[in-house]
C-alpha positions as CSV (number, residue, x, y, z in Angstrom):
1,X,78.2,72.2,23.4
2,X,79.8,75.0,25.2
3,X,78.6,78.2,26.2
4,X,80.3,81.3,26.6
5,X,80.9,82.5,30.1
6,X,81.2,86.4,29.0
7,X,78.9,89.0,27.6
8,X,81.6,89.4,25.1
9,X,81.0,92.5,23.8
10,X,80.3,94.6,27.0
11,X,84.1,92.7,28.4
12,X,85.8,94.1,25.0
13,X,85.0,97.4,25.2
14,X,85.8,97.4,29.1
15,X,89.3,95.9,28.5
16,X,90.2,97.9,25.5
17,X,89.4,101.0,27.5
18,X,92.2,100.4,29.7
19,X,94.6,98.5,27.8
20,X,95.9,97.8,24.3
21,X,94.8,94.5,22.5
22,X,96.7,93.1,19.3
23,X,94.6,89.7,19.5
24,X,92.1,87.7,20.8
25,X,91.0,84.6,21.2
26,X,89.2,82.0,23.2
27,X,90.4,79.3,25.7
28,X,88.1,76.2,27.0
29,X,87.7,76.2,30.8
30,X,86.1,73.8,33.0
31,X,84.3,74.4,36.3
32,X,86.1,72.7,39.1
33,X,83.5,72.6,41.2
34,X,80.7,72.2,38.6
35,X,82.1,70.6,36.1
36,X,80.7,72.6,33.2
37,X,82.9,73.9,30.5
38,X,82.9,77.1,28.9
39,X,85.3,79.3,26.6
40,X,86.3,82.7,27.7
41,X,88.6,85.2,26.1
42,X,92.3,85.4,25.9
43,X,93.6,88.9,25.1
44,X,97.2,89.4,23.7
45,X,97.9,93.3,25.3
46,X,100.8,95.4,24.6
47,X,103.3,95.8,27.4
48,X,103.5,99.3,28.9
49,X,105.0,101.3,31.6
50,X,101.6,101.5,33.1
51,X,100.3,98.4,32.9
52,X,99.9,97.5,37.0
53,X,98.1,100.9,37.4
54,X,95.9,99.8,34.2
55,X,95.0,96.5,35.6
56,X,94.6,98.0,38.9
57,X,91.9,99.7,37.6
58,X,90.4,97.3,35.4
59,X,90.0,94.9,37.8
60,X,88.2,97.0,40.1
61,X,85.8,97.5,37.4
62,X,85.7,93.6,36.2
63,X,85.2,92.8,40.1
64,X,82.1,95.0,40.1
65,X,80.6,93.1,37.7
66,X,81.6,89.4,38.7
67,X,85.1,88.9,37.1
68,X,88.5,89.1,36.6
69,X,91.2,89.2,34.9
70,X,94.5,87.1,35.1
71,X,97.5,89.0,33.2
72,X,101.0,86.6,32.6
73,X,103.9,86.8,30.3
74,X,104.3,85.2,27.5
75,X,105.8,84.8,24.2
76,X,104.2,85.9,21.1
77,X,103.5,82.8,18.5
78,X,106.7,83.1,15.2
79,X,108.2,85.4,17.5
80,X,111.1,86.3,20.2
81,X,109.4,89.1,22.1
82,X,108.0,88.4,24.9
83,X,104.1,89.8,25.3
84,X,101.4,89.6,28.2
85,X,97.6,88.1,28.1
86,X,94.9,88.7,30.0
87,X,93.0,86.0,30.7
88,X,88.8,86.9,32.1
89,X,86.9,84.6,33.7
90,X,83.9,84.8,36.1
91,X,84.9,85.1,39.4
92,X,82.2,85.4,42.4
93,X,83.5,87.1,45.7
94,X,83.2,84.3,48.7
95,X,79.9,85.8,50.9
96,X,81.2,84.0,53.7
97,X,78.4,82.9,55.5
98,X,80.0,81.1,57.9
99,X,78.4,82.9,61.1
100,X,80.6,84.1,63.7
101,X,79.6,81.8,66.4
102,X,81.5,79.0,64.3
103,X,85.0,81.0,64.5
104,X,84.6,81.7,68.4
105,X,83.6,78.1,69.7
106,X,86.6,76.8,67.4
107,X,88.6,79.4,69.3
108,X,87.5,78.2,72.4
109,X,87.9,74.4,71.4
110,X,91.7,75.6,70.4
111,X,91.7,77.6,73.5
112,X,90.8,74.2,75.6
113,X,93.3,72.1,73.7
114,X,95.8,74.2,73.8
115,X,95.0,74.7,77.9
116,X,95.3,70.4,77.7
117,X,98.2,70.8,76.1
118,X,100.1,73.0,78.6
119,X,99.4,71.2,81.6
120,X,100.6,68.2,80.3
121,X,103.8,70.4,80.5
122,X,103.7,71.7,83.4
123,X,102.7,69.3,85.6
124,X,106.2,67.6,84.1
125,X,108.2,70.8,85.2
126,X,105.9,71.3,88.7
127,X,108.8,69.5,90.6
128,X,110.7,72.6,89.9
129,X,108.2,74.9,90.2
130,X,106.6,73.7,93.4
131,X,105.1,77.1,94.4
132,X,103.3,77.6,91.2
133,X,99.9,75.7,90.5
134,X,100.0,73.5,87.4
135,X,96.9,75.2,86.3
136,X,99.1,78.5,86.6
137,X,101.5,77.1,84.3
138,X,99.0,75.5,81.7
139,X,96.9,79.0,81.5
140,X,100.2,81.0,81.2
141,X,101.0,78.3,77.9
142,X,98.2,78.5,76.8
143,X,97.2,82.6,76.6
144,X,100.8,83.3,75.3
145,X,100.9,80.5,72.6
146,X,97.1,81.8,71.7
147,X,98.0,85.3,71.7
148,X,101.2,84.6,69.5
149,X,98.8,82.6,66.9
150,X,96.3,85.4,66.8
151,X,98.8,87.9,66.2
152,X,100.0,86.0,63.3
153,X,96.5,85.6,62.0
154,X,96.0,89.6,62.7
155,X,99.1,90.3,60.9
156,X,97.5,88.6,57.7
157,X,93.9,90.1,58.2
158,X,95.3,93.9,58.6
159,X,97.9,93.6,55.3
160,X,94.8,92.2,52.8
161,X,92.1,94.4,54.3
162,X,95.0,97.2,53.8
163,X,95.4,96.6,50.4
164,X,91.5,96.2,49.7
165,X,90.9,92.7,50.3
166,X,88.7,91.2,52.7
167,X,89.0,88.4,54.6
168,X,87.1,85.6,56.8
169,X,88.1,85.5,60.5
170,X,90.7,82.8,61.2
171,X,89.0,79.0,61.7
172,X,91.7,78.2,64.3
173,X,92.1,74.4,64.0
174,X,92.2,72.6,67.7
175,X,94.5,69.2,68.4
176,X,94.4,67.8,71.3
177,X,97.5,65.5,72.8
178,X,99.6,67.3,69.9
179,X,102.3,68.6,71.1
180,X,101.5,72.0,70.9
181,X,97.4,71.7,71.1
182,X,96.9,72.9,68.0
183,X,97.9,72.8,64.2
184,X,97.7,76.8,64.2
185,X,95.1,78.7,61.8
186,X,93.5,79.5,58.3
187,X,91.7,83.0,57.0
188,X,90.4,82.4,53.8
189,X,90.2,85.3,50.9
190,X,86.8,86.7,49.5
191,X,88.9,88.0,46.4
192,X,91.7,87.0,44.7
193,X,95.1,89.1,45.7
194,X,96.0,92.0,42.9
195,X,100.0,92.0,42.4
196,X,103.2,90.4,43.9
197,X,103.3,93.9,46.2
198,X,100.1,92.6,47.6
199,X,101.2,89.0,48.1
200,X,104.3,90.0,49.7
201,X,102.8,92.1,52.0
202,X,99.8,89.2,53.6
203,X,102.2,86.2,53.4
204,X,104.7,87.7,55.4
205,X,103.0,90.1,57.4
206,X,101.8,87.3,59.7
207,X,104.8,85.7,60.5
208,X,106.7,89.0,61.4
209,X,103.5,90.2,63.4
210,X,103.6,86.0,65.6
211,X,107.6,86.9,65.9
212,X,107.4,90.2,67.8
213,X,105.5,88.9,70.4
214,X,106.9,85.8,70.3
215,X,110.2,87.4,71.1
216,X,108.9,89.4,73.8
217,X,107.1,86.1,75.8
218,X,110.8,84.2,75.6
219,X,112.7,87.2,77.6
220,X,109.9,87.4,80.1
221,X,109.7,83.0,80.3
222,X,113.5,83.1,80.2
223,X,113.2,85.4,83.4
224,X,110.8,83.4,85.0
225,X,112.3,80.0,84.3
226,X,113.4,77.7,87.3
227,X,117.3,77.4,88.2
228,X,118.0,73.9,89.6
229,X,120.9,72.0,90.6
230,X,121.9,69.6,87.8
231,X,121.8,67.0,90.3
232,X,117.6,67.6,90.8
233,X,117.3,67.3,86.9
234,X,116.3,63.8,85.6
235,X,120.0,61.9,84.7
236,X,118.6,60.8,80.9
237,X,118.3,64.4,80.1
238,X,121.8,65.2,81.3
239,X,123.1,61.8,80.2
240,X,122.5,62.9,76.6
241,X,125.3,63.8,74.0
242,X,124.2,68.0,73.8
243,X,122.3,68.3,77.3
244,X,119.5,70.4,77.3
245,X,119.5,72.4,73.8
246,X,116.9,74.1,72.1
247,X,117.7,73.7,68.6
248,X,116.6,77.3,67.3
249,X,119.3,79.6,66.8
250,X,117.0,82.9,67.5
251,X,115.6,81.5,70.7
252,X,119.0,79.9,72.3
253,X,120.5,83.6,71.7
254,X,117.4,85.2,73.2
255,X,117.6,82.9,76.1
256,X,121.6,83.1,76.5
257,X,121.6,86.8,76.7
258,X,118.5,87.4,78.9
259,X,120.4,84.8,81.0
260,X,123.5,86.5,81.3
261,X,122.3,89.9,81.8
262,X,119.6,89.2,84.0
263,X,120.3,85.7,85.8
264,X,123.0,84.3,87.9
265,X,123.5,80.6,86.8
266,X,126.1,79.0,89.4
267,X,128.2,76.3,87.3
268,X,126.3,73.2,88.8
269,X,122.7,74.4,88.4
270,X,120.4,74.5,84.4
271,X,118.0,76.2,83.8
272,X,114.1,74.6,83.1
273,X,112.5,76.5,80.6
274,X,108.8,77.4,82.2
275,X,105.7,76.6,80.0
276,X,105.5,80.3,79.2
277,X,109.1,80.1,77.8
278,X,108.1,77.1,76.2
279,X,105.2,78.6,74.1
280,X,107.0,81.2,72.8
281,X,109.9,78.6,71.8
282,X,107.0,76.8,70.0
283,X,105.7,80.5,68.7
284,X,109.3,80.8,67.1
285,X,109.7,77.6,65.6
286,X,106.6,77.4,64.1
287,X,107.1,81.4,62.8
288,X,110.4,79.6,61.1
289,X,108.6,76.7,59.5
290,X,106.0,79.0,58.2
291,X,108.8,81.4,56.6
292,X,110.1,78.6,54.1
293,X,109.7,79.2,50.6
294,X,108.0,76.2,49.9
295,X,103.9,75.5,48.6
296,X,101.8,78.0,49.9
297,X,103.0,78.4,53.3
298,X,103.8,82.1,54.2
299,X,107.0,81.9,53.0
300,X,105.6,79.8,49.7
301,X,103.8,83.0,49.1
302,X,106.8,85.6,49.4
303,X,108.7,83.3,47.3
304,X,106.1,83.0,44.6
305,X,106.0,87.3,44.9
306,X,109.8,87.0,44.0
307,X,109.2,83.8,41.1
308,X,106.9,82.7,38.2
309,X,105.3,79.7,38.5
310,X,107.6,77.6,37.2
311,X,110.6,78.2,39.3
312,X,108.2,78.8,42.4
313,X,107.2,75.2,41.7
314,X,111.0,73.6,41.3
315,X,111.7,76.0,45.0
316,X,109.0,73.8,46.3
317,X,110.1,70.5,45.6
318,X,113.9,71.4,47.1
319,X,112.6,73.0,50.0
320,X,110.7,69.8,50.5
321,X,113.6,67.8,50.1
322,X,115.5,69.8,52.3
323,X,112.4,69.1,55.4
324,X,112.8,65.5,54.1
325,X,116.7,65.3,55.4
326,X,116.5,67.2,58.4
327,X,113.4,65.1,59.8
328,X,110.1,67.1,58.8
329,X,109.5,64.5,56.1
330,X,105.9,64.1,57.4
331,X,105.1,67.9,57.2
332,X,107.2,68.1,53.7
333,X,104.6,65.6,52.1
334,X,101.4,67.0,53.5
335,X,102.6,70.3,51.6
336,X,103.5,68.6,48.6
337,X,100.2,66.7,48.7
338,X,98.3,70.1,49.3
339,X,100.2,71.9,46.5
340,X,100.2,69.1,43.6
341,X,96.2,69.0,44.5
342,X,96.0,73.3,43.5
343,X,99.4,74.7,42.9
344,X,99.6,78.4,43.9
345,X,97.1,80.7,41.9
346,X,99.2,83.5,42.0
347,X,98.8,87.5,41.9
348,X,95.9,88.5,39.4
349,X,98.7,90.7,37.7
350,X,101.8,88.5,37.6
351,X,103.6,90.6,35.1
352,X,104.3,93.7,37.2
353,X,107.7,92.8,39.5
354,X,108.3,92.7,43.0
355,X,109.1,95.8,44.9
356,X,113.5,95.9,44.8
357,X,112.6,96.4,48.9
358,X,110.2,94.0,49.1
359,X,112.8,91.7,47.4
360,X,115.6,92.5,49.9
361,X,113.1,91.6,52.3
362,X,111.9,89.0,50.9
363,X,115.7,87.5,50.8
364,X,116.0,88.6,54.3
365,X,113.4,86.3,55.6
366,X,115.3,83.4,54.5
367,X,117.5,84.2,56.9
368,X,115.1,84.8,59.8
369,X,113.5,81.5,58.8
370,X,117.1,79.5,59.0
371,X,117.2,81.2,62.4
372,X,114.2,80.3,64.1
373,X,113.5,76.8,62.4
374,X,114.0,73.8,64.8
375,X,117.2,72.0,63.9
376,X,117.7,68.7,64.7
377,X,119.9,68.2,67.1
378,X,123.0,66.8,65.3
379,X,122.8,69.3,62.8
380,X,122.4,71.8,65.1
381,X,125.5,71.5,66.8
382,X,128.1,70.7,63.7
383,X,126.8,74.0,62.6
384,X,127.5,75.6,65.9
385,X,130.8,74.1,66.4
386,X,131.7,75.2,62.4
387,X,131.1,78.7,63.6
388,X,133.3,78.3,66.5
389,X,130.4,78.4,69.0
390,X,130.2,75.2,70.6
């Protein structure tokens, strides 16, 4: 036996003072979590010109009272026009409990790890660098990579928080002997996001927010990078095919022209990037990674802003393919793994489109991901010497 979720009557007269209903009828649900089943209602509307600032509303008022209310395209039943439903179902807004202490020792743990992390690195560039204390070097890694990550996870709090949705403060995730110290950071929502706008805006707000600063850190460890003689390098590094490369478009053209404006490179000497330059070469790739449309990365959620489902799930599974070819098959199946286990929920209103701005944008991002990604070697340079730049 079933119970209904809804006080019925009290939802009805709440959604049919904001929208249109032709039909209704009910759809069984089960509790994830619980695993209790219930039926709650399923309104055919009728599609107007209004209908995001209707639902705006409406959920605001289903919120208040410990729902909401899901509205997707569809096609009417014996017929070829297309209609929208609102699904309701009881939704409770996360308290967050967690108390704050738990976010700033995992801060500190990442902090420590990260810290690890660097002077790993710079004790292997301190040969170059003789005049500057490895622990210099490992605090300068570590504070820059930190402050880029924060940033990032700033740039996600302030867009949902603009657009009236609160937020936990990020559980930063430490990993010791990784190269980077740490697998980054997660904020989780206390309400469900209202339109594609909105989901646009807190995907990629973070990434842009990590890549301004990120791009400041690699003109300043760019400038205060050692210049050796090739001869003081270690051979195997300049016994390889491509020498010392990067493999990021963005931060190899960042580096070159600091260099050139700013730095006098004789022919026989390379330049070591320092662990400062090194984080924010880490900041960028990782900002790139994050920006492909693929699960629900950042760049999963701008692309499921510009798709439905269905084609947001097909996008997934190239993209994943793609990371499989150029070597990031480990991270490509821990995404597909995450996103065959929930799928992305989606906007509460799916119905209303994307911004044509937020689209350009959205299109533009592509771009900045292709440019900051790490490429593998090989591939790197092909694509370099097809442009006529290697």
């Amino acid at each position: 036996m079933y119970h209904s979720a809804l006080p019925s009557s009290d939802i009805d007269q709440l959604v049919k003072r904001y929208v249109t209903v032709l039909s209704v009828r009910y759809r069984e649900v089960t509790n994830k979590k619980t695993s209790v089943s219930s039926y709650v209602p399923v309104y055919e509307v009728l599609p107007t010109p209004n209908i995001s600032i209707q639902m705006s509303l409406l959920s605001s008022e289903l919120q208040e009272i410990g729902f909401v209310g899901l509205l997707r395209d569809g096609v009417r039943k014996n017929a070829d026009d297309t209609c929208h439903y609102l699904l309701i179902v009881p939704f409770q807004e996360s308290t967050d409990s967690t108390n704050f202490w738990i976010h700033l020792m995992l801060y500190i743990a990442t902090f420590m790890s990260v810290l690890l992390a660097g002077w790993f690195i710079a004790d292997q560039i301190h040969e170059y660098q003789p005049n500057e204390p490895i622990f210099i070097g490992a605090l300068l890694y570590a504070i820059s990579l930190m402050t880029i990550l924060t940033i990032h996870e700033l740039g996600h709090m302030t867009a949902a928080r603009k657009h009236g949705t609160k937020t936990s403060l990020p559980y930063f995730i430490p990993m010791p002997f990784f190269p980077l110290g740490t697998l980054g950071a997660v904020i989780t929502q206390k309400a469900p996001l209202k339109n594609r706008n909105v989901l646009f805006d807190v995907g990629l707000s973070g990434p842009y927010a990590g890549l301004v600063v990120a791009i400041l850190f690699a003109i300043i460890g760019t400038l205060t990078s050692p210049v050796v003689p090739k001869e003081s390098v270690d051979p195997h590094l300049l016994e390889k095919e491509y020498g010392l490369i990067f493999g990021s478009f963005l931060f190899d053209l960042l580096a070159t022209t600091t260099l050139s404006l700013f730095v006098d490179v004789p022919p026989d000497h390379i330049v070591i990037l320092s662990p400062l330059g090194l984080a924010s070469y880490f900041g960028i790739l990782v900002t790139g990674l994050n920006l492909l449309p693929i699960g629900q990365l950042d760049g999963g959620h701008v692309s499921r802003s510009v798709l439905n489902s269905k084609n947001h799930r097909t996008l997934t599974f190239l993209v994943a393919l793609f990371m499989v070819i150029i070597g990031f098959w480990l991270m490509a199946l821990i995404i597909l793994v995450l996103f065959l286990r929930s799928g992305h929920p989606g906007p509460l209103d799916d119905v209303d489109p994307l911004s044509r701005k937020r689209k350009a944008i959205g299109f533009l991002s592509i771009g900045v991901a292709i440019l900051c990604m790490p490429w593998p070697p090989d591939i790197y340079v092909t694509i370099l010497k097809s442009l006529g730049l290697w």
